[in-house]
VEXMARZA-662763 format. One record per residue (C-alpha): x, y, z; residue in one letter; residue number from 0. Coordinates in nm, 2 decimals. Layout:
X_Y_Z_A_NUM
...
***
This chain:
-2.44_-1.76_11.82_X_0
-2.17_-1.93_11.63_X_1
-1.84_-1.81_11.49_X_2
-1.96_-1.82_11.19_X_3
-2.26_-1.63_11.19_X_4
-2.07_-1.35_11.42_X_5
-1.85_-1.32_11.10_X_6
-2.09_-1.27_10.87_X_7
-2.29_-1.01_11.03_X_8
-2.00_-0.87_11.09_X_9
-1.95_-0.86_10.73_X_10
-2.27_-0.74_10.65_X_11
-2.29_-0.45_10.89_X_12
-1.93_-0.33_10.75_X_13
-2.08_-0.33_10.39_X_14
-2.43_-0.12_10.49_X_15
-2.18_0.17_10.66_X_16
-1.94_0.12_10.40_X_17
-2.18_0.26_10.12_X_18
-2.37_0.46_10.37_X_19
-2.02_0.67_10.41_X_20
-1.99_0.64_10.04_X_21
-2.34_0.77_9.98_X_22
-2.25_1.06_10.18_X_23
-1.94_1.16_10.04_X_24
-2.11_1.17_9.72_X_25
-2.40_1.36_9.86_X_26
-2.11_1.58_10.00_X_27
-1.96_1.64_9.65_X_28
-2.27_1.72_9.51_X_29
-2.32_2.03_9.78_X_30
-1.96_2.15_9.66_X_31
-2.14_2.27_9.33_X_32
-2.30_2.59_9.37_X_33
-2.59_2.72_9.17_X_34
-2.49_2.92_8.85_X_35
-2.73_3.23_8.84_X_36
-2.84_3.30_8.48_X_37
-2.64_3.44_8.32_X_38
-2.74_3.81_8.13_X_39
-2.82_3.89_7.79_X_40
-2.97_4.22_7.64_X_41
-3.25_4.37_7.81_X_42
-3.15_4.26_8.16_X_43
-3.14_4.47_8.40_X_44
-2.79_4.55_8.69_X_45
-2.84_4.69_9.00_X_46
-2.54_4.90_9.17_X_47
-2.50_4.93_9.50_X_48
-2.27_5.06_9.73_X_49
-2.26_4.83_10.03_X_50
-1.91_4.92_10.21_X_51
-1.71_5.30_10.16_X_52
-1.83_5.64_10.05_X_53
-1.83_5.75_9.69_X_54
-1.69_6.11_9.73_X_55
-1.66_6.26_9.41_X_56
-1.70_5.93_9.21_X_57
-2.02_6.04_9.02_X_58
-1.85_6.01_8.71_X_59
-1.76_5.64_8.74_X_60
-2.08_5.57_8.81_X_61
-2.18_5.70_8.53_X_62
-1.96_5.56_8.32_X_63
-2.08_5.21_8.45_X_64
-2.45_5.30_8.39_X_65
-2.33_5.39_8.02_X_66
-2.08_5.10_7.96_X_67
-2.41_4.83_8.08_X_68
-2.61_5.03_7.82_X_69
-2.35_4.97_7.55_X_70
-2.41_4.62_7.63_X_71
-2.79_4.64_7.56_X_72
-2.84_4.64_7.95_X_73
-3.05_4.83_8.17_X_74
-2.87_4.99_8.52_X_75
-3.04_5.11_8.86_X_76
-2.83_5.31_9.08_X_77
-2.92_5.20_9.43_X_78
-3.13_5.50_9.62_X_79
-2.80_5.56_9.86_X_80
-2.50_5.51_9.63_X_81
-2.39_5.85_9.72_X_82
-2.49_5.89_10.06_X_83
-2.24_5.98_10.33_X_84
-2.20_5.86_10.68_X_85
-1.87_5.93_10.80_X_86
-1.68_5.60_10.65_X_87
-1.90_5.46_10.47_X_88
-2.17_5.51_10.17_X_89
-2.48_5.58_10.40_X_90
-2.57_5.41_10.70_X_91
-2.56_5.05_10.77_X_92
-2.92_5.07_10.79_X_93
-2.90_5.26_10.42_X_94
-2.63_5.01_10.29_X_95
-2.83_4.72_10.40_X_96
-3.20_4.88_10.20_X_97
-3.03_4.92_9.88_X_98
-2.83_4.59_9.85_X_99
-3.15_4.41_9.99_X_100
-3.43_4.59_9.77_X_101
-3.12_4.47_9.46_X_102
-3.15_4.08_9.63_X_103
-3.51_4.09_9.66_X_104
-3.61_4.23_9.28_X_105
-3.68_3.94_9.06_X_106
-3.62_4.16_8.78_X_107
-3.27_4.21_8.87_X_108
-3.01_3.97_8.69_X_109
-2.71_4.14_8.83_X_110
-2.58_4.35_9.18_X_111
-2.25_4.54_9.03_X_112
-2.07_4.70_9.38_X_113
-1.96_5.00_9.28_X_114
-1.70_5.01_9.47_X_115
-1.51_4.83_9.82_X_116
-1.32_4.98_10.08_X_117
-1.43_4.86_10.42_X_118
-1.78_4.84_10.57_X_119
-2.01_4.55_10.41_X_120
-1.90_4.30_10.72_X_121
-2.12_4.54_10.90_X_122
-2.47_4.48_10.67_X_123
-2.38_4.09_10.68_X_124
-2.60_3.96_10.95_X_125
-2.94_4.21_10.81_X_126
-2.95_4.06_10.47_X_127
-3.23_3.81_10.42_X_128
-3.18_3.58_10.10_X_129
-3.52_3.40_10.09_X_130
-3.67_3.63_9.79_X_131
-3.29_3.62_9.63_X_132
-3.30_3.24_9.65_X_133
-3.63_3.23_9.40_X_134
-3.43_3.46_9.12_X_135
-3.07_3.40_9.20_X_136
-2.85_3.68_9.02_X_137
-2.48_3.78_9.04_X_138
-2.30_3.96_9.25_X_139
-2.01_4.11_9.08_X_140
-1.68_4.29_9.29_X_141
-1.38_4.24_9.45_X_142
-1.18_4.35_9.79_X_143
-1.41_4.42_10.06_X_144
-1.72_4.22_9.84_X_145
-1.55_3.87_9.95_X_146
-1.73_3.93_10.25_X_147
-2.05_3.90_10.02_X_148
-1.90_3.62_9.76_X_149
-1.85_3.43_10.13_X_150
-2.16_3.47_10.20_X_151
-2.35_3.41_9.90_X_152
-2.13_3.09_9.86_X_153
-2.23_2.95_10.20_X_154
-2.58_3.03_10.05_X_155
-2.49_2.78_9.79_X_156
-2.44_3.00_9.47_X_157
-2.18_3.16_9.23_X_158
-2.02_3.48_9.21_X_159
-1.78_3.70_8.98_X_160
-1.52_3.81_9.11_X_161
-1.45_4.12_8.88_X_162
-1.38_4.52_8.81_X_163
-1.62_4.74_9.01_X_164
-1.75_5.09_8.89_X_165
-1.51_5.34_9.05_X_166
-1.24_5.11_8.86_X_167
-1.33_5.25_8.51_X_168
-1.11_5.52_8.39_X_169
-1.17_5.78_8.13_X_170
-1.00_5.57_7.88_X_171
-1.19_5.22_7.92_X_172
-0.93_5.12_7.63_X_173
-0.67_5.14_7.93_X_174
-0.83_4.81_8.04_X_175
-0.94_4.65_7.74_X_176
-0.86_4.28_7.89_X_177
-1.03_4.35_8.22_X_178
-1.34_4.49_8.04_X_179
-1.32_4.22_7.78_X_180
-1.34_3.92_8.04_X_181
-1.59_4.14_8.28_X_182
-1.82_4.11_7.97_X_183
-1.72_3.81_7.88_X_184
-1.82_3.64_8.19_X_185
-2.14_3.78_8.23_X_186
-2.25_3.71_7.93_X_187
-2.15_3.34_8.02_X_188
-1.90_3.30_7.75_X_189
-1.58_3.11_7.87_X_190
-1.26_3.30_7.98_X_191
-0.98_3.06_8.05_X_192
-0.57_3.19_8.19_X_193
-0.30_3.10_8.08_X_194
-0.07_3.29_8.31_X_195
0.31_3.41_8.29_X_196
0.56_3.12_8.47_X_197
0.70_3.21_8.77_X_198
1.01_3.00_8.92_X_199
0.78_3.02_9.26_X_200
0.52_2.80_9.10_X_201
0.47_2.49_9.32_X_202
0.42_2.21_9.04_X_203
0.08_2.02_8.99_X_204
-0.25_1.97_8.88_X_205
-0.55_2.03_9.06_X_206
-0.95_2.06_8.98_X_207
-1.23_2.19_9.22_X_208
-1.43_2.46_9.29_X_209
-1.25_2.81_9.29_X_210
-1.33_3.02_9.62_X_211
-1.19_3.30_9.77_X_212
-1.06_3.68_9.72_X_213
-0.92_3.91_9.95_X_214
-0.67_3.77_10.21_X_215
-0.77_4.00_10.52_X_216
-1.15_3.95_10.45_X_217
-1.11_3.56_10.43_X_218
-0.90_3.62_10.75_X_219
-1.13_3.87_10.93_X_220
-1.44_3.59_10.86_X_221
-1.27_3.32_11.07_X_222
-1.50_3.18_11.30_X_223
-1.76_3.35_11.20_X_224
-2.06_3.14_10.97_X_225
-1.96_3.33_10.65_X_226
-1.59_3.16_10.66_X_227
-1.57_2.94_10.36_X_228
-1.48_2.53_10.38_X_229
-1.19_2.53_10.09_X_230
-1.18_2.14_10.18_X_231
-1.14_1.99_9.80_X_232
-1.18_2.36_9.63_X_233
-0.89_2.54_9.48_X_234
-0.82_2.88_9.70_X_235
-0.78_3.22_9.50_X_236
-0.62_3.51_9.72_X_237
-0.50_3.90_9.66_X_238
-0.43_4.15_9.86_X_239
-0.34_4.50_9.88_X_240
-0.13_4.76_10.10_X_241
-0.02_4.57_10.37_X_242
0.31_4.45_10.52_X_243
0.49_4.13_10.47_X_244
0.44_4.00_10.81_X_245
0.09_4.09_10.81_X_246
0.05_3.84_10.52_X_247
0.24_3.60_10.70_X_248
0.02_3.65_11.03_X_249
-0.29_3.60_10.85_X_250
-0.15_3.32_10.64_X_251
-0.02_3.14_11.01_X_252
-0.40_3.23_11.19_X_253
-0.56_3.05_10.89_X_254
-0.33_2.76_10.88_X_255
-0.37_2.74_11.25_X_256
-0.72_2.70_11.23_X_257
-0.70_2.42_10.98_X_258
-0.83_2.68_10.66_X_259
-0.57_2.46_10.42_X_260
-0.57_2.12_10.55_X_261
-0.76_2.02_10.24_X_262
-0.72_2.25_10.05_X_263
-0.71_2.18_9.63_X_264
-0.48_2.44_9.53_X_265
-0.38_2.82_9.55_X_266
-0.40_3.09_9.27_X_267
-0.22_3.37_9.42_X_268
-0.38_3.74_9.25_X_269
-0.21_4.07_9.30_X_270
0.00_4.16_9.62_X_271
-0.01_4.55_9.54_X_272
0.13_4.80_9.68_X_273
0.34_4.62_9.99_X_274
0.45_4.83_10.26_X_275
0.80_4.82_10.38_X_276
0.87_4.79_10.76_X_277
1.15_4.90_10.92_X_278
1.28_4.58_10.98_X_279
1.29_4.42_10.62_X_280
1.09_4.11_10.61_X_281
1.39_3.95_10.42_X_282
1.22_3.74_10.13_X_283
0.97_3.80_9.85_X_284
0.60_3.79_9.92_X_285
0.60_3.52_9.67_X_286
0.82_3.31_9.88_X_287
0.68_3.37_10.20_X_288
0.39_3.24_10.10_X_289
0.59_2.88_9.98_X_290
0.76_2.92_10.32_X_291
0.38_2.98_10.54_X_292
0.21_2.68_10.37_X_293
0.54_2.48_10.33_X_294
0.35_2.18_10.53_X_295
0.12_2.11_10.22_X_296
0.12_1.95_9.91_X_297
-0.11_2.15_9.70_X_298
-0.04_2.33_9.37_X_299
0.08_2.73_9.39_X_300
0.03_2.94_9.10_X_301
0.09_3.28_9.13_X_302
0.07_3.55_8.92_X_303
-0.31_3.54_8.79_X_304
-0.38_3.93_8.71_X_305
-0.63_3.98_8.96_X_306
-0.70_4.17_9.22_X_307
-0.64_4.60_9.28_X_308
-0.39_4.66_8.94_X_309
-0.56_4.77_8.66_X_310
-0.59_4.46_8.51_X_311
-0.84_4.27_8.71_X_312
-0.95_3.98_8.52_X_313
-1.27_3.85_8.58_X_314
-1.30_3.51_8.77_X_315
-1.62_3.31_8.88_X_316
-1.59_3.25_9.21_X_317
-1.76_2.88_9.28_X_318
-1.71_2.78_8.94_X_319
-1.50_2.42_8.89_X_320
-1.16_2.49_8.78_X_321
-0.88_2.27_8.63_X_322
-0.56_2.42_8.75_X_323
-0.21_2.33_8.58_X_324
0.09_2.45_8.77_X_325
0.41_2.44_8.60_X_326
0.74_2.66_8.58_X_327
0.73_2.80_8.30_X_328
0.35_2.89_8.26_X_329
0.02_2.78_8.44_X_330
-0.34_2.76_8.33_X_331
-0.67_2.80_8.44_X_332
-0.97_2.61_8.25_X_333
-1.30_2.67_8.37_X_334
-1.55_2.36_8.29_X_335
***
């Protein structure tokens, strides 16, 4: 074979693999977008359920919730074992897992609203079966201990809101008239962009993708585990409550360790509520250990999106493309 026709199939064979590898990078893109359940208008029906702690005394909230959806021209079911008891936890695993599933598996369902977190759905994760869910997708709306769901149900492939729960209405829903107003707002499936405060810890930039994420120690406790999330070209939302600085700094270091930013987009950083001091003071703000943790990247940092355990938990929909603008003074978040 001559020199000349060595080159040229060498040419050739470059240029099949060449768009091959482009082929599936864009086949790769196209898995980044997750389904969008439908979103609800009036007659639909929500489903609450209360996959991870006990509702002791939280009746009323529930109630409350049930009468709020009806405002809205929606219909509620309260899950058979919302108030069931089992040490920790609200009912059995085994009780847990029957209402959240019988809420996947109704195609008459539109919505699953967690009435609550706390600590416990990481132990129903590996019962649920989404083959019925995946004929009539629906949302799942919570926050905290729920990112072990919104994992999940992204790795599925579809959408979530990440949003107010029922035990966090108060008497006085005026109290949270901005957390209420976007909760509606977003499942209805009418916009709600941020423009949040400046903050002189803002890393400067720009940044589009899918948003994933919600509370730190969840995303940290699903490392390794098929419900951790890729954030590879997706723009990472995080809060976090009652913990101390150099747990968020541990968690931060195990996730960078194990490569969970390497590609990251960008970071929206939610609440940190309620830190708890040591006895050896960390020395810096939880805002700048955060810069200082994930000082090897290049990715926008916005913090301050009001988000997460305050009372003003503004809805976000977690899988949803995002344009994110970081700057000093003020940054914004666009949803497409």
């Amino acid at each position: 074979m001559s020199k000349t026709h060595s080159f040229l199939i060498l040419i050739c064979v470059s240029f099949f693999f060449g768009n091959v590898t482009a082929q599936d990078k864009s086949v790769q893109k196209k898995q980044t977008v997750l389904i969008q359940p439908q979103f609800l208008k009036a007659g639909d029906t929500v489903a609450i359920v209360a996959p991870s702690g006990i509702l002791k005394n939280r009746n009323d909230e529930v109630a409350q919730a049930v009468a709020l959806l009806k405002s809205w021209g929606l219909h509620a079911v309260v899950g058979k074992h919302v108030f069931s008891k089992a040490d920790h936890f609200a009912g059995t695993d085994a009780e847990r897992c029957e209402d959240f599933q019988k809420a996947l598996d109704n195609p008459t369902v539109s919505a699953i609203w967690c009435a609550r977190g706390g600590y416990g759905t990481v132990r129903i994760l590996d019962k649920l079966d989404y083959t019925k869910f995946k004929e009539n997708p629906k949302w799942l709306i919570g926050y905290s201990d729920i990112t072990a769901l919104h994992n999940q149900f992204h790795n599925e492939g579809f959408q979530t809101i990440h949003a107010l729960m029922c035990v966090s209405l108060p008497k006085d829903i005026s109290e949270i008239k901005e957390t209420v107003e976007t909760f509606k707002s977003t499942i209805f499936g009418k916009p709600v962009d941020y423009t949040l405060k400046g903050s002189t810890y803002n890393r400067v930039g720009e940044a589009s993708g899918p948003l994933v994420g919600g509370n730190l120690t969840m995303l940290h406790t699903m490392l390794g585990s098929k419900e951790s999330i890729d954030t590879s070209g997706k723009i990472l939302f995080i809060e976090e409550i009652g913990e101390y600085k150099y747990h968020i700094d541990r968690m931060l270091q195990s996730m960078k360790r194990a490569g969970y930013f390497d590609n990251c987009a960008g970071l929206l950083v939610g609440d940190m509520s309620r830190m708890r001091k040591n006895t050896t003071p960390w020395g810096t703000s939880v805002e700048q250990l955060i810069l200082d943790a994930l000082a090897d990247y290049d990715f926008p940092i916005a913090f301050g999106m009001p988000a997460g355990h305050e009372k003003d938990n503004r809805a976000l929909t977690l899988g949803a493309v995002i344009e994110l603008n970081v700057e000093k003074e003020k940054s914004t978040v666009v949803f497409e």
